[in-house]
Z-matrix of the N, CA and C atoms (Angstrom, degrees):
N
C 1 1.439
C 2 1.533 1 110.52
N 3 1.361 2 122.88 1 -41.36
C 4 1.313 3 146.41 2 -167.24
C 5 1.708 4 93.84 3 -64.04
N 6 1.541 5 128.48 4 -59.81
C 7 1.358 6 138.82 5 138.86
C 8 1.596 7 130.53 6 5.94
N 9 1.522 8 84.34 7 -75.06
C 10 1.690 9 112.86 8 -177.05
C 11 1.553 10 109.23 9 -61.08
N 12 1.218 11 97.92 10 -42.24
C 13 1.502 12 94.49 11 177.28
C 14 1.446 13 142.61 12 -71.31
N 15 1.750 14 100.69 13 -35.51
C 16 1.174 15 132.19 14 177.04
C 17 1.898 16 81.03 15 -63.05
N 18 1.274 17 119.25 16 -79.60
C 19 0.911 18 122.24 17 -160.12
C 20 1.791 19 112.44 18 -43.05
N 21 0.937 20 126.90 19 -30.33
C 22 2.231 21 123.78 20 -175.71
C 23 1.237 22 70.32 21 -102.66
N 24 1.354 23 167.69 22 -15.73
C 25 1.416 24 147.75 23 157.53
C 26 2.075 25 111.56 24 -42.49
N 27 1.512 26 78.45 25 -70.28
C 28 1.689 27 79.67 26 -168.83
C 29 2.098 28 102.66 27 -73.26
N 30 0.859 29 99.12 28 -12.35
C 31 1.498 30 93.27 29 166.42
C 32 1.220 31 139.12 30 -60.61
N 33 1.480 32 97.62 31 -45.45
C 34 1.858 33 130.12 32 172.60
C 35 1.401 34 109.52 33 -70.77
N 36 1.529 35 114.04 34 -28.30
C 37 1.507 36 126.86 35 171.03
C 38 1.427 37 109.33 36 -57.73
N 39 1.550 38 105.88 37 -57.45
C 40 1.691 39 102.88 38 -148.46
C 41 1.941 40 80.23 39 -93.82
N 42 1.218 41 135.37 40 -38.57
C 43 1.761 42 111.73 41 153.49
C 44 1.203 43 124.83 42 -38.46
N 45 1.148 44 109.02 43 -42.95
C 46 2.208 45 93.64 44 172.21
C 47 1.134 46 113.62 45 -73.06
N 48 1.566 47 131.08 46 -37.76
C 49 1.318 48 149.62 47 -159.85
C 50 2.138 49 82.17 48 -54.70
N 51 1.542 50 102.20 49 -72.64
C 52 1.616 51 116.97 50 -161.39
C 53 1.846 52 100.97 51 -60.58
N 54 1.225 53 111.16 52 -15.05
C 55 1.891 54 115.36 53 -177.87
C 56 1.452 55 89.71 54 -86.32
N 57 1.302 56 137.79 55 -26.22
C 58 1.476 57 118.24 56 -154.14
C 59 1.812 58 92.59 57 -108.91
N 60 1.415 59 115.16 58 -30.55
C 61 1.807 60 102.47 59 -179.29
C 62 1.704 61 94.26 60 -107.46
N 63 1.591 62 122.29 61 58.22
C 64 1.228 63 109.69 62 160.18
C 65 1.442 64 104.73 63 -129.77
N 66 1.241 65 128.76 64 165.19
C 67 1.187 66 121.67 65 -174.15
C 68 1.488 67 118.77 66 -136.28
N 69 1.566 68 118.52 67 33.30
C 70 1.478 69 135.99 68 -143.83
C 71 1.848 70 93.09 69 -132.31
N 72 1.290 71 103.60 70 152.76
C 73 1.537 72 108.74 71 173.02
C 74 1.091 73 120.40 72 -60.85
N 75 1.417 74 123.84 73 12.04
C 76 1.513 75 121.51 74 -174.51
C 77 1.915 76 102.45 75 -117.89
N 78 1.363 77 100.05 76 15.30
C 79 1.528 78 102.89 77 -174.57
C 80 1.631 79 115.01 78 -80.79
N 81 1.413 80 94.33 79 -33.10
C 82 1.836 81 90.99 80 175.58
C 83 1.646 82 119.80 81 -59.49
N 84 1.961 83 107.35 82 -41.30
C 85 1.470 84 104.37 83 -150.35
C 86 1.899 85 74.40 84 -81.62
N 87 1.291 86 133.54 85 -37.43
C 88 1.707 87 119.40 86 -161.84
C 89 1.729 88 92.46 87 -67.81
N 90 1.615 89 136.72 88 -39.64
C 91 1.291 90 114.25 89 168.18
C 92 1.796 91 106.32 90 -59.21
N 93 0.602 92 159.35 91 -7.53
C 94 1.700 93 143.45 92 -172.48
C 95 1.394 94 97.12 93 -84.37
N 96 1.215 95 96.84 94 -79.18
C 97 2.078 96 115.79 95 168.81
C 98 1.357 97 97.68 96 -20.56
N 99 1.594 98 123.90 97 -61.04
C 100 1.850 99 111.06 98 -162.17
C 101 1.741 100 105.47 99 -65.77
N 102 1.098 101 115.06 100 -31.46
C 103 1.326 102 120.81 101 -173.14
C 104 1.079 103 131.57 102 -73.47
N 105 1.688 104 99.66 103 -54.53
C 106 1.573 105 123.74 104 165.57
C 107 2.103 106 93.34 105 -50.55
N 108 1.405 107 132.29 106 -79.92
C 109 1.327 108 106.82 107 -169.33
C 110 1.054 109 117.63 108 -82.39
N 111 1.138 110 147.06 109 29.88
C 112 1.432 111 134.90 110 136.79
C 113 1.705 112 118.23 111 -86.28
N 114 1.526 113 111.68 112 7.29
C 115 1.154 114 91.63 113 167.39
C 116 1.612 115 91.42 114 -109.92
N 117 1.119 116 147.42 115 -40.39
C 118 1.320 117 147.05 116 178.15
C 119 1.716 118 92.86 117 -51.74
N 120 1.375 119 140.85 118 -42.81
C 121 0.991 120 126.72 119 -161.07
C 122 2.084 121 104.04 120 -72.89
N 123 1.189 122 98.80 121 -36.77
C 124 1.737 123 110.67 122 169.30
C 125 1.547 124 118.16 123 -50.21
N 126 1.611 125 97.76 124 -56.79
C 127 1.771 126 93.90 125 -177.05
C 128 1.599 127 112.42 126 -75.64
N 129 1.041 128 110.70 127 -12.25
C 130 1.480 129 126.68 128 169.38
C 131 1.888 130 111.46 129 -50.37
N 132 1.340 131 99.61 130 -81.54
C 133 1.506 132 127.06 131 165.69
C 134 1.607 133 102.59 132 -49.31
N 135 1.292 134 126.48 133 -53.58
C 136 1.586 135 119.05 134 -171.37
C 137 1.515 136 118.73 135 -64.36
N 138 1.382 137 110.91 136 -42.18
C 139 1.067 138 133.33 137 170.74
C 140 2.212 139 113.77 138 -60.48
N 141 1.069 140 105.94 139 -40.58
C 142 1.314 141 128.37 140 174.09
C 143 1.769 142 100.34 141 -51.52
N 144 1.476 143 103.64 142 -47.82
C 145 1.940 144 106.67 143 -131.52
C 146 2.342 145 69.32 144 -97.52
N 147 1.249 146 108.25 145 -37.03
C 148 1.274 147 92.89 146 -171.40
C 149 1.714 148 116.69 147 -77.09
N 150 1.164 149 117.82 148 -2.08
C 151 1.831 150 130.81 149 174.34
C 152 1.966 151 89.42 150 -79.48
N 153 1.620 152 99.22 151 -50.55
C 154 1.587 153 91.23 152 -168.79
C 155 1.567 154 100.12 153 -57.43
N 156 1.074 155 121.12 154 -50.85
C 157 1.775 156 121.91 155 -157.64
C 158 1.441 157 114.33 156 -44.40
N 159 1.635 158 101.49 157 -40.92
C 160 1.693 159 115.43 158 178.77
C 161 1.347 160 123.40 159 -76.53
């Protein structure tokens, strides 16, 4: 899980990264996408690291 997350983490990264230096009508829905999984990729991982803690 700890994995999974990291992993739609850096995904949602390098999708916002390509929403923020593009300049084409498709820049809003690829910013949503970077955002939308990097925050699912967080509660993913947060949720992960707090099962490990216990």
């Amino acid at each position: 899980m700890l994995k999974n997350g990291l992993f739609i983490m850096v995904v949602g990264f390098i999708a916002l990264i390509l929403g923020l230096t593009n300049a084409d009508s498709y820049q809003p829905i690829t910013l949503i996408i970077g955002i939308s999984l990097t925050i699912a990729g967080f509660m993913m991982y947060n949720c992960a690291e707090q099962k490990s803690e216990e």
